[in-house]
MARVO-954373 format. One record per residue (C-alpha): x, y, z. Coordinates in pm, whole numbers, padded with zeros to 5 digits, always signed. Example, Ala and Ser with C-alpha at 12.3 -4.5 7.8 and 13.67 -1.06 7.14 Angstrom:
<sites>
+01230-00450+00780
+01367-00106+00714
</sites>
This chain:
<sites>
+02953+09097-00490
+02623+08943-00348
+02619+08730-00091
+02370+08444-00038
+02319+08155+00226
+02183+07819+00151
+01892+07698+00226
+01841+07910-00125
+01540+08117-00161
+01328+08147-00455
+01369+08581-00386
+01727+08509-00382
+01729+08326-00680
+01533+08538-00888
+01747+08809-00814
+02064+08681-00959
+02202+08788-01322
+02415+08593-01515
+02766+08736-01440
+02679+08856-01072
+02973+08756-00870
+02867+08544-00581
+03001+08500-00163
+02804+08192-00107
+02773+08078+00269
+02602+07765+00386
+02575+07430+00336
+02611+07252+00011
+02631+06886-00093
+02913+06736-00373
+02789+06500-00638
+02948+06334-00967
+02843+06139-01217
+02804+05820-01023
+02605+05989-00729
+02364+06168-00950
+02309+05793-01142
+02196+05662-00834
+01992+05958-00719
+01823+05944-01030
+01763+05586-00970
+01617+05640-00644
+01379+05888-00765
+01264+05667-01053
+01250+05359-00828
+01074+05585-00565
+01322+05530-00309
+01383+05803-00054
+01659+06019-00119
+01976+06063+00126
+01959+06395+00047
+01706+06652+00085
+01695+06852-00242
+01422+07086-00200
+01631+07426-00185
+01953+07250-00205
+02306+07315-00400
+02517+07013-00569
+02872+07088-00631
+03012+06911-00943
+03344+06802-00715
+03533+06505-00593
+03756+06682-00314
+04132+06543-00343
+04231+06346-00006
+04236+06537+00295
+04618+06661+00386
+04710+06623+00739
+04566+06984+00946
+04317+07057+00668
+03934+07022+00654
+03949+06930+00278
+04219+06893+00003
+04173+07058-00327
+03805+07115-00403
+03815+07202-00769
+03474+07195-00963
+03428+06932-01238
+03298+06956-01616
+02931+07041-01544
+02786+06881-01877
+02879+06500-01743
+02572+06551-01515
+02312+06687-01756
+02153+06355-01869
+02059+06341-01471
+02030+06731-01409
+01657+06774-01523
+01508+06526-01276
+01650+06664-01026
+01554+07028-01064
+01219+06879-01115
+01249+06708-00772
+01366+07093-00602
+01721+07103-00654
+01788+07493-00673
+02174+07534-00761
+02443+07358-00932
+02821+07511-00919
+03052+07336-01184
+03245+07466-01501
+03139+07500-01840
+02872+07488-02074
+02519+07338-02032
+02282+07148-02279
+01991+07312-02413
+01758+07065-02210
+01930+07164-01862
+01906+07556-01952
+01536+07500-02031
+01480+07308-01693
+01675+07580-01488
+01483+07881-01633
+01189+07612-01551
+01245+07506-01191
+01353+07881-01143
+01699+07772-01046
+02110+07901-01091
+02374+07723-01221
+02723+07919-01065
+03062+07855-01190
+03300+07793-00930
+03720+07904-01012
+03853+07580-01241
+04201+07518-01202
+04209+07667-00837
+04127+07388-00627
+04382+07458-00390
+04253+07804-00329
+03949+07761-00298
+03948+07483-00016
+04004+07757+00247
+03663+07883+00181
+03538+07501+00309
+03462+07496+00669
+03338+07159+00766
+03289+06810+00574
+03083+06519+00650
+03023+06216+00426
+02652+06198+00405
+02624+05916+00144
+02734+05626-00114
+03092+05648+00074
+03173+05349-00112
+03240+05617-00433
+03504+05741-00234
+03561+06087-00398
+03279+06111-00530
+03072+06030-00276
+02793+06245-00178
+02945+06510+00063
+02787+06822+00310
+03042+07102+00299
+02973+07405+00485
+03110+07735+00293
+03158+08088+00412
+03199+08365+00152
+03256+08066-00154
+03341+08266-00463
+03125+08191-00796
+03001+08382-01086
+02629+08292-01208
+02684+08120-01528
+02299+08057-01611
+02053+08236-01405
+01670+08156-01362
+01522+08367-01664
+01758+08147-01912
+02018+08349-01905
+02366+08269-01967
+02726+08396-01976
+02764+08165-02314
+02528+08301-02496
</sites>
């Protein structure tokens, strides 16, 4: 197991093999498909982001409501290939990381091994489980998405596998 923090580092990055089982500590923002439409829009209507995403790590997640003594509710990861029509822009604008599940398009592969960043697959179908590795939440933006609103989690020891790393690549061959 390696274990990284966020902000990530282009050392840290480069280091990573697809397969290398991840602790991931840090901070790191949630985004779906409506989130990344209008941070794509921003960019392209040069708007300033609410987000910084130089160095930065989008979760493909829409955490289930918050249960009564809990810091999140089930935090599963999403299908990943809903955000590649948006997922090149952003790299090009310093995103560094995505965690999701599944397979990628050929044009977001190209763009990680580009940007020199890592996509990570995060467990799918243990939500549940995983929310104990969340440690805070905060809303940062577009809270009218509810769910999928843009949200800062801070993780400690967040298990993923690197599904594409930054020389291309990738546990699917």
């Amino acid at each position: 197991m390696k274990k990284i923090t966020t902000p990530l580092k282009e050392a840290d990055i480069l280091s990573l093999r697809m397969g290398d089982e991840v602790l991931l500590s840090g901070e790191i923002y949630t985004a779906r498909d409506q989130a990344h439409k209008r941070l794509v829009e921003a960019v392209k209507g040069r708007k300033r982001l609410p987000i910084d995403l130089r160095s930065a790590i989008i979760y493909y997640c829409g955490p289930a409501k918050t249960p009564k003594g809990k810091i999140i509710g089930s935090c599963g990861p999403t299908t990943s290939r809903r955000m590649d029509i948006f997922t090149p822009l952003l790299l090009k604008k310093g995103l560094k990381g995505m965690i999701g599940k599944g397979t990628r398009s050929k044009e977001v592969r190209q763009a990680i091994r580009k940007y020199k960043a890592v996509y990570f697959l995060a467990p799918a179908g243990c939500g549940a489980l995983i929310s104990k590795y969340v440690k805070a939440l905060k809303v940062i933006a577009y809270q009218d998405l509810g769910p999928e609103s843009i949200t800062r989690l801070k993780v400690k020891d967040f298990p993923l596998i690197v599904g594409i790393d930054a020389k291309g690549g990738s546990i699917y061959g």
